[in-house]
C-alpha positions as CSV (number, residue, x, y, z in Angstrom):
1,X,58.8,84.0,131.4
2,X,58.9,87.6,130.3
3,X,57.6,90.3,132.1
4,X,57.3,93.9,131.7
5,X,57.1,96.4,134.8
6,X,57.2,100.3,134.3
7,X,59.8,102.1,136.6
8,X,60.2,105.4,137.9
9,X,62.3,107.9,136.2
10,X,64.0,107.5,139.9
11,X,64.0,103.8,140.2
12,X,65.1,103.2,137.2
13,X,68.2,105.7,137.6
14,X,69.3,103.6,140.7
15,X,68.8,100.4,138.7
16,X,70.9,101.7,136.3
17,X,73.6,102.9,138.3
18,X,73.7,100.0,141.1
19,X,73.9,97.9,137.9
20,X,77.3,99.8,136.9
21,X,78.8,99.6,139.7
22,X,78.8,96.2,139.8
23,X,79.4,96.0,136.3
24,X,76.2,94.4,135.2
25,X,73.2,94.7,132.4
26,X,70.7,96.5,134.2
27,X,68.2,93.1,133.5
28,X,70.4,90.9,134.6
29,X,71.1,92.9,137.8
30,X,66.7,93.3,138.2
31,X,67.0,89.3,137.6
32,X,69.2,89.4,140.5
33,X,67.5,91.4,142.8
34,X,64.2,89.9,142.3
35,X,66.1,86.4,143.0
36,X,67.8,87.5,146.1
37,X,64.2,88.8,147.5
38,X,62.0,85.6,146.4
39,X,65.0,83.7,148.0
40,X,64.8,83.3,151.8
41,X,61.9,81.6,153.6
42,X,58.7,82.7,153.2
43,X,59.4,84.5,149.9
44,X,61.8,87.2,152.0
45,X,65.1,87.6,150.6
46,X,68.1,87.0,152.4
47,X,69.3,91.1,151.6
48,X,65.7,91.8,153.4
49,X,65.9,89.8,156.4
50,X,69.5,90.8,156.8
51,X,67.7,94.7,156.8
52,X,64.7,94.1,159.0
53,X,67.7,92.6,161.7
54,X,69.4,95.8,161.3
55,X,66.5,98.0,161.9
56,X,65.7,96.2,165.0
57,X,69.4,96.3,166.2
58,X,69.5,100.1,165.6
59,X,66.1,100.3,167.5
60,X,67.7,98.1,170.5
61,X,70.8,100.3,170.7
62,X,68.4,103.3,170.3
63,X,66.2,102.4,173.0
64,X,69.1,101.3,175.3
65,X,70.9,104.4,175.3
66,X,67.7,105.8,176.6
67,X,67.4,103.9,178.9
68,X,71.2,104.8,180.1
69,X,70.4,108.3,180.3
70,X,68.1,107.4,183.5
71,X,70.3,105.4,185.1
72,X,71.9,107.3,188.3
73,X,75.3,108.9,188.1
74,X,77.9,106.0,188.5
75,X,75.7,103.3,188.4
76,X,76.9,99.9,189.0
77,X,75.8,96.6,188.1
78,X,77.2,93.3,189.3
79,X,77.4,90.9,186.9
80,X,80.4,89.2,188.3
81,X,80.3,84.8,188.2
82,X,79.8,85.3,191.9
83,X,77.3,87.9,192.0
84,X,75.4,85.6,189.5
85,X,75.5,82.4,191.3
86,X,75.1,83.8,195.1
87,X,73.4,81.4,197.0
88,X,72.9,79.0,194.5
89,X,75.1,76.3,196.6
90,X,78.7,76.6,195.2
């Protein structure tokens, strides 16, 4: 199949360049790309997923250091095996 897509003056400067780098014909690098994002499930490339994991990650982290600056000075949690298992009948 061939297909023809107009790019960006911008877009197609990174395709161009991303396709360097790696030492690649810019089509064969689009091939790639376009691969990689039809590959995972659903139609959501593996690169993609890996991203949208990231984001959330870097929203976690985010959200717990909040979440730290709350906390009393010199707080202390107990998550000791015996602290855990208190009264469970060991």
């Amino acid at each position: 199949m061939s297909l023809n897509i107009q790019l960006t003056p911008e877009v197609e400067a990174k395709l161009r360049a991303r396709a360097e780098a790696e030492g690649k014909d810019p089509a064969a690098f689009a091939l790639e790309a376009v691969t990689e994002k039809l590959a995972g499930p659903n139609g959501s490339g593996s690169h993609a997923a890996a991203h949208d994991r990231l984001d959330a990650w870097e929203r976690f982290v985010t959200e717990m250091r909040q979440h730290a600056k709350n906390l009393p000075p010199h707080h202390f949690v107990d998550d000791s095996r015996e602290s855990i298992y208190e009264g469970r009948g060991e």
